[in-house]
N, C-alpha and C positions, 0 to 999 in steps of 0.2 A: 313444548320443545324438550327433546331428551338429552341433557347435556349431559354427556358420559366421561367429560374430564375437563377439569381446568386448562386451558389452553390460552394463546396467546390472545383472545379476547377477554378475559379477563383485564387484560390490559387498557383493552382497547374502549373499556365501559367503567374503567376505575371509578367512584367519586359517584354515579350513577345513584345507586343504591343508598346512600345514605341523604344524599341531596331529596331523590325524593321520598321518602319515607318521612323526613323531617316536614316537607312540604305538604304532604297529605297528613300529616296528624295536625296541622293546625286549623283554626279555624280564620274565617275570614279574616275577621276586625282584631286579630293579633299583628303585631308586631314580628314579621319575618328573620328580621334582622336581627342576628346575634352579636349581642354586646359583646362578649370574651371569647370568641373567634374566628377566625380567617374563614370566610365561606364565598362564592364566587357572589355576592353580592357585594359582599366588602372588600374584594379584593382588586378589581380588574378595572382599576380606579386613573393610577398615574403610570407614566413612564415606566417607572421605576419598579412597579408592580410587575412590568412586561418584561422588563429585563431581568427582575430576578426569575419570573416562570423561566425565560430563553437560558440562564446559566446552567438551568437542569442538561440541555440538551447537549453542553459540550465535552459530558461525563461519557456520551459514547465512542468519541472520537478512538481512533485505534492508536495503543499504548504500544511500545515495543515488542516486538515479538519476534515468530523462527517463521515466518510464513513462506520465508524464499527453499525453506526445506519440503515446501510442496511442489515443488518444480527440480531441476537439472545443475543448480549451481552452487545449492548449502544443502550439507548433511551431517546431518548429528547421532541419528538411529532409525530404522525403515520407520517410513510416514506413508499410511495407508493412501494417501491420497496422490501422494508421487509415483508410488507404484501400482498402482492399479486394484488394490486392496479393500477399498473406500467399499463399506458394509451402509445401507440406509440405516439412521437412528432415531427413534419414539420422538426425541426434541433434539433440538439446534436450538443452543445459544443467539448466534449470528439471527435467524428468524424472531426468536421470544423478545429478545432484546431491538432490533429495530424496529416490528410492529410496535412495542412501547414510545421508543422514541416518538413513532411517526404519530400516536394517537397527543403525545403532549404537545406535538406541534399544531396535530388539528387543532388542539383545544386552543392552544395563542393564535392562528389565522382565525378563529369562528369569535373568537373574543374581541379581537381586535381590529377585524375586516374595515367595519362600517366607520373605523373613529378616523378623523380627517389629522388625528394631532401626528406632528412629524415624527417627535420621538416614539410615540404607540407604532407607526407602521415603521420604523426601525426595526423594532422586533419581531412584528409581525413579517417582515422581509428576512431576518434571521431562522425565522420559526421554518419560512419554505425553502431555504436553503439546505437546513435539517430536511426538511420530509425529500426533498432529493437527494441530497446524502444517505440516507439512509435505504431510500429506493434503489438507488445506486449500490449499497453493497449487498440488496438482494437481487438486483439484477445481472448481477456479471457474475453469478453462482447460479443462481436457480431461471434465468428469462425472466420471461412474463411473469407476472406475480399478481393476485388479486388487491387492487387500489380502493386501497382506505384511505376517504376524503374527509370527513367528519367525524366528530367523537358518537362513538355508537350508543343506544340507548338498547336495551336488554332484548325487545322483539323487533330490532331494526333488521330487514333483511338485507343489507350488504353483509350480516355476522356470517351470512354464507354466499361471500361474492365469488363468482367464479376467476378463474385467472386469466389476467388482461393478455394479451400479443406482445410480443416483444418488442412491435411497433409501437403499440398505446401505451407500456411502458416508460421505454424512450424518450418519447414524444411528453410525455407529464413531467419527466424529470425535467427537461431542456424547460417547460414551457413554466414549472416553479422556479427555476432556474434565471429565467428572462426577466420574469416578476419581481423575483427579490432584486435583481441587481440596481434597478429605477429607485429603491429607497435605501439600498443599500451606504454606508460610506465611503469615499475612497481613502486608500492606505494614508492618505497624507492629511486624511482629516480627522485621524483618530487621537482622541486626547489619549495622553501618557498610560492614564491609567486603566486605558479601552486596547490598546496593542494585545494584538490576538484575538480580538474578535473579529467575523465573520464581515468582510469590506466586498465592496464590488468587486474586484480581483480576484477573491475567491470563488465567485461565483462563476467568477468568466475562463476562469480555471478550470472547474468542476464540469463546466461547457463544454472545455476543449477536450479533457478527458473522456466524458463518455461520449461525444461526439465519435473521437476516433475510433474508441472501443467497437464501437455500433456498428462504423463507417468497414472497418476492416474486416469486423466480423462477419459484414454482411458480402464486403465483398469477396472474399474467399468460401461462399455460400454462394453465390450466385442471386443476392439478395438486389433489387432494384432501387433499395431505397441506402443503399450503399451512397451515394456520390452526394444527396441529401446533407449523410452526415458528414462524409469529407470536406464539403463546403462549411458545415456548420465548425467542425474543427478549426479549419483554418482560418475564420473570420474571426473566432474568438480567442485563439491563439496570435493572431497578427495586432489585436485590437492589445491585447496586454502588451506584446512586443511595442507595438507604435504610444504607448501611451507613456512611458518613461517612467513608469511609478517603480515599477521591479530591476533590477539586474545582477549580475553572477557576485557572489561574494570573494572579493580580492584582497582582501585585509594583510592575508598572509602571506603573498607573494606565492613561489614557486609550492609553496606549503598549506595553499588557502582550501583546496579540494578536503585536506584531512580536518585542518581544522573548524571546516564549514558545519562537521558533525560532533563537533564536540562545545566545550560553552560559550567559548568564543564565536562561532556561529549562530545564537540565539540574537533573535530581531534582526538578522540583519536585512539586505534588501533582497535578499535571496530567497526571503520566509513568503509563503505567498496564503499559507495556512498551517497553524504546527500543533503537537498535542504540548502544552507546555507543561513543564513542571517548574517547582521551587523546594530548594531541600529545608528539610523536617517540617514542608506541608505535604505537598505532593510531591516524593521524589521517588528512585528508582533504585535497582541493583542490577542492572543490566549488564555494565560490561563482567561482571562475574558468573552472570545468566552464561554467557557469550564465550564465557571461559568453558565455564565448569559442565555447561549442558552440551555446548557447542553448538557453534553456528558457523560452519569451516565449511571455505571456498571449496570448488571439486576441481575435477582438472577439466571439464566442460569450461570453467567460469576460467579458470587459470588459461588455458590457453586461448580466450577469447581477446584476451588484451596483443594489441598490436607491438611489432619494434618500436625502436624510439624515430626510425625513421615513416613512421606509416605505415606498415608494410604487415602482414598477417605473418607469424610464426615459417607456414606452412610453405609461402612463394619464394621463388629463384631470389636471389638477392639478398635476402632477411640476413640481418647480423645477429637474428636472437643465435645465444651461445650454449643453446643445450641442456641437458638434465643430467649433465655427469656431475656437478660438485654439489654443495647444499645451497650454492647461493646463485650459479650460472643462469639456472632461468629467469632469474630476478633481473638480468644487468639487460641493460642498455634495451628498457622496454616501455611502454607507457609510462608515465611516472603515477597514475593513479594506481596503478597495482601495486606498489610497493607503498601507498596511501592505504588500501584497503587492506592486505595479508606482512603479518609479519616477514619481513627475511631474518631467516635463521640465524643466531650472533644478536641482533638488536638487540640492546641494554633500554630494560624500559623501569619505571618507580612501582610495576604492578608490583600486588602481594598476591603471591600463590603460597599455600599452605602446604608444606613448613619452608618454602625458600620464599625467602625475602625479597628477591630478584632473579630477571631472568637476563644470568650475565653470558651463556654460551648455550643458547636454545637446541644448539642439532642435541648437547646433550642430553635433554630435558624434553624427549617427543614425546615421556608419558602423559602431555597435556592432551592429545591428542592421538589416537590407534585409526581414528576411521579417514580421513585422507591426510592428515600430514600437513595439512596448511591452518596457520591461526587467525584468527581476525585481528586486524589493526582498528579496521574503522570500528568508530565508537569506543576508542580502546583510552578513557579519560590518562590528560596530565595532572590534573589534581593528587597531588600529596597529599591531603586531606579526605579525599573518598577514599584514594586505592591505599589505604592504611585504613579503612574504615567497615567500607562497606561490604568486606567477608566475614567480617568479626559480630553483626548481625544485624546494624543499621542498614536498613534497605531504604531510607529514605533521603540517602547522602548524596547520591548523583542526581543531579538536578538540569543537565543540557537536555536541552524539545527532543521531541521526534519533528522530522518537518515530514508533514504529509501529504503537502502540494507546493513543490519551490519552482522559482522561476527556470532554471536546467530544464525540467519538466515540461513548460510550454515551450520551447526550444524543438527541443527534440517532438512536440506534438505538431507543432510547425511545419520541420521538413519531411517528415514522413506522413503527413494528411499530404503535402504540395505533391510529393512521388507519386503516391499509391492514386490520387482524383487522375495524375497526368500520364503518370509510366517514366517518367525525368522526374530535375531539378536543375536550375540553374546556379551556377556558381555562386549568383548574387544572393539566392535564394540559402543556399551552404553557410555565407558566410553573416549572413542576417540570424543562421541559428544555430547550428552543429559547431563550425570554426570557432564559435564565441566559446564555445565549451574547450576547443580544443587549443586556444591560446589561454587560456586559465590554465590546462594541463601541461601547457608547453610542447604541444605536438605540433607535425606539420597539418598545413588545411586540408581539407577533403574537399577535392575538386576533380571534374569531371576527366580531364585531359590524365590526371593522374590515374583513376579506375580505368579508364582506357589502354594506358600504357603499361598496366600491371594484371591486365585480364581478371579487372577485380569486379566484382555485380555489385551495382550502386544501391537496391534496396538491401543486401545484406553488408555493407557499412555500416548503412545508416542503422538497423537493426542492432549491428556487432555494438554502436556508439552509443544506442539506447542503453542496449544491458550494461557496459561498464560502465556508464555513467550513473546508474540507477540502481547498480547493482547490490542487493541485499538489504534493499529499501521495499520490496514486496511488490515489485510487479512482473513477477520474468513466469510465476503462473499462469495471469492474465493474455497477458501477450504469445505466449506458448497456444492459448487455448484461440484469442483472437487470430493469429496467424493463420492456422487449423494444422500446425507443424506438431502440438504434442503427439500428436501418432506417432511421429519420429523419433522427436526427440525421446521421450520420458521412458520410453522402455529399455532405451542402452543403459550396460553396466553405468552405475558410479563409482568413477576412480578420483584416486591420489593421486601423490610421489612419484615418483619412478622410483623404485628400489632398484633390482638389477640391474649391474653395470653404471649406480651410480653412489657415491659415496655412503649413503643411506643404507647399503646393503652389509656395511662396518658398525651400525649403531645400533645397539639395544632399542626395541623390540623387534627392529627387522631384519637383525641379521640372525634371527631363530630359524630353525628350517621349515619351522610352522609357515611362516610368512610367504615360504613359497610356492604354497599351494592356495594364495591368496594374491596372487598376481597375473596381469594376464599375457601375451604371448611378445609383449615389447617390454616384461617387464614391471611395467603400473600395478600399482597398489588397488586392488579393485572391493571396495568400500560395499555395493549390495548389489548383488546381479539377477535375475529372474525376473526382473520386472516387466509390467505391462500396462496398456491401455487401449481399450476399445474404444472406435474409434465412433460405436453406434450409440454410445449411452456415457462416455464419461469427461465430454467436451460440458456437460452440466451436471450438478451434485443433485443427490436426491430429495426431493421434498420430504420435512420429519412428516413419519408415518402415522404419528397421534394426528396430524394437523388431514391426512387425507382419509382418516377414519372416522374420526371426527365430523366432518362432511357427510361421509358416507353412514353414521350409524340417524342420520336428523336430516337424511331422505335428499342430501344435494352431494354433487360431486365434484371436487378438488383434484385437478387432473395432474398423476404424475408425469416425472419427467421420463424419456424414451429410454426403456429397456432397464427401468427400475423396479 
């Protein structure tokens, strides 16, 4: 075999190599077993044993990040992958690192398959929840992806398996997916000091998720196994709904949306999966990430949020009141948007360097040049972090990420019921979207209403995904699921409205630089040129080590179209 470079098999054979080199130098009537170390003879013994292998696997979970700046609604600085820019690279992270996980999971399913004890297939139910997960975040980037089932031995030939269908993909995921959930726990069975681990809920979550994914992407593809997934969405998105273990977190009344995302939001019954942290073990410096790199709404995302009556910015009737002051388009509008984007003036306990506070923001836009808008959500009340953690402690902020909350199946709900039928019923509205929209204190979203306002009921429910979701990392996905990035991702990204609105008084935009930075209403236009093909960049490219690779040991790893 000509291995011409360490690649992600390496991974996938770790532990191989010295296991048996140790095992061929001995001889029969020796003693195998090593006394003074951990080796899979002595190890894969108890419970316990299985659940520490499984802790490895929740080190991949996804940490905070800027991912929503690869789509149309955060921007921080051009992102090759929003605009159309995206060059193939030798290695990806995202690939090296999930084949790894997926092979520590083989090794706890091949370890633990045959043992009948309850606890061992606990884990081993955790372990394939991981290898979906993980199959999962190669599949809604790259398709089909070559399926590694067992831990590889050095002249195993899967080391050059070819790449499955998006179908047999799919189809593995849902069907580790189905498996874990039978030994899985549910939410209400987890002792104290197990909250956070991987329950039946997650799994039935992860279900509904790529269910949809599949279901929509197939059917905007003209795919036949479209309706397939739609049913699977919505049987495991109903089953969570009907089972009563999850629901919206209300703690905080009219103010629960904002604080859902900060500490007081952790465990509560809205978590349905989270990456967690705890400060000065595993914490964070995010809302300063969030300052200081930026992670600021565009005016795509800004004008997505509805009046306070229901009603789109854009229709006859609307009382939104405009972009002439700094605070007008804030008033009488959803109330999650003034959850998620500061209004201008807020007095908040952040520390920005050298001000101490930010007691009159229009002054103070050098937080921001590229749209004008700052993030709220995430935006901690701890007196204690935000006194802390610019000063170099990055392990002060300590609230989750949730990475699958109950909103989530909600919204997977009513738009699998649409998209299988072409409707929804009212009952149906208020069994999942309306839930969302009396926590925000809007009106319902009912059919008689879309009717009477010439409004298209899959683009409500769409409008309701993204700000409910919004800057939590799915508005890429969905972009590409739709098959609407062609549309969307290539228009300008704007701001502000500068001219003709108060903004056009305040240092930095009332330079006359700025007005050769705006476009013909006005708008503060952030990166313009962009593009996306619409024949090769609905999927990323496979890393080019991994299909040289292949190709230099006589098999071939097929790229993706027009790479």
């Amino acid at each position: 075999m000509k291995l011409k470079y360490i690649n992600h098999r390496k991974l996938l054979i770790a532990g191989v190599f010295i296991l048996a080199a140790f095992l061929n130098g001995c001889k029969k009537d020796l003693n195998l077993v090593s006394e003074d170390s951990i080796t899979d003879a002595t190890f894969w013994k108890t419970g316990a044993d299985f659940k520490l292998a499984a802790n490895n696997l929740y080190n991949g979970l996804d940490r905070f990040g800027f991912e929503d700046t690869e789509s149309d609604i955060a921007f921080n600085f051009p992102n090759s992958v929003s605009n159309g820019n995206l060059q193939p690279a030798e290695t990806v992270n995202l690939w090296t690192d999930s084949y790894g996980y997926i092979r520590s999971s083989n090794n706890i399913i091949e370890k633990g398959s045959a043992n009948a004890d309850q606890e061992i297939k606990r884990y081993v139910a955790e372990a394939k929840f991981f290898r979906a997960w993980y199959y999962w975040k190669l599949l809604r980037l790259y398709g089909g992806v070559p399926l590694i089932t067992k831990v590889l031995a050095t002249n195993d030939p899967a080391l050059f398996a070819p790449r499955s269908s998006r179908t047999e993909t799919v189809d593995f995921i849902m069907k580790d997916l189905q498996e874990a959930k039978a030994d899985l726990p549910l939410q209400s069975a987890l002792a104290s000091a197990d909250v956070g681990r991987i329950t039946q809920g997650a799994a039935l979550a992860l279900t509904a998720r790529v269910a949809l994914f599949e279901g929509t992407w197939g059917k905007f593809r003209a795919d036949g196994n479209a309706t397939k997934y739609l049913d699977a969405a919505i049987t495991a998105s109903r089953d969570l709904i009907n089972s009563g273990t999850y629901g919206l977190y209300t703690d905080k009344g009219e103010q629960s949306y904002r604080y859902l995302f900060l500490e007081n939001g952790d465990d509560s019954r809205e978590s349905i999966l989270d990456r967690r942290y705890a400060r000065n073990i595993l914490g964070h410096d995010i809302p300063y990430q969030y300052d200081g790199n930026g992670y600021n709404p565009t005016r795509k995302m800004v004008d997505l949020y509805l009046d306070k009556n229901g009603l789109p910015i854009t229709s006859p009737g609307t009382v939104f009141k405009g972009y002439g002051t700094f605070v007008s388009e804030f008033q009488d509008r959803d109330p999650r948007m003034t959850m998620t984007m500061i209004i201008p003036g807020t007095l908040t306990n952040r520390v920005f360097f050298p001000v101490t506070k930010i007691a009159n923001w229009p002054d103070k836009p050098q937080r921001n040049f590229n749209t004008g808008y700052i993030l709220y959500k995430y935006m901690s009340e701890d007196p204690l972090a935000n006194n802390s953690g610019q000063n170099g402690d990055a392990s002060i902020f300590d609230f989750d990420r949730h990475l699958i909350r109950y909103a989530e199946v909600l919204l997977i709900y009513a738009e699998a019921v649409f998209e299988k039928a072409g409707a929804i019923s009212d009952g149906d509205l208020d069994l999942s979207i309306n839930k969302l929209r009396d926590r925000a204190g809007m009106p319902h979203l009912t059919n008689t209403f879309v009717a009477a306002h010439n409004l298209d009921m899959r683009n409500e429910i769409r409008r309701e995904r993204t700000v409910e979701l919004t800057l939590e990392g799915f508005r890429y996905d969905d972009l590409r699921r739709w098959k609407t990035a062609e549309t969307e991702l290539p228009q300008d990204v704007k701001g502000i409205k500068i001219t003709g609105s108060e903004w056009a008084s305040k240092t930095p935009y009332s330079d006359p630089s700025y007005l050769t930075k705006v476009d013909a209403n006005g708008f503060l236009i952030a990166e313009k040129s962009r593009k996306f093909d619409p024949n090769k960049d609905y999927l990323q490219p496979l890393p080019t080590k991994e299909v040289a690779f292949y190709q230099a040991n006589g098999h071939k790893l097929e790229q993706n179209p027009g790479w």
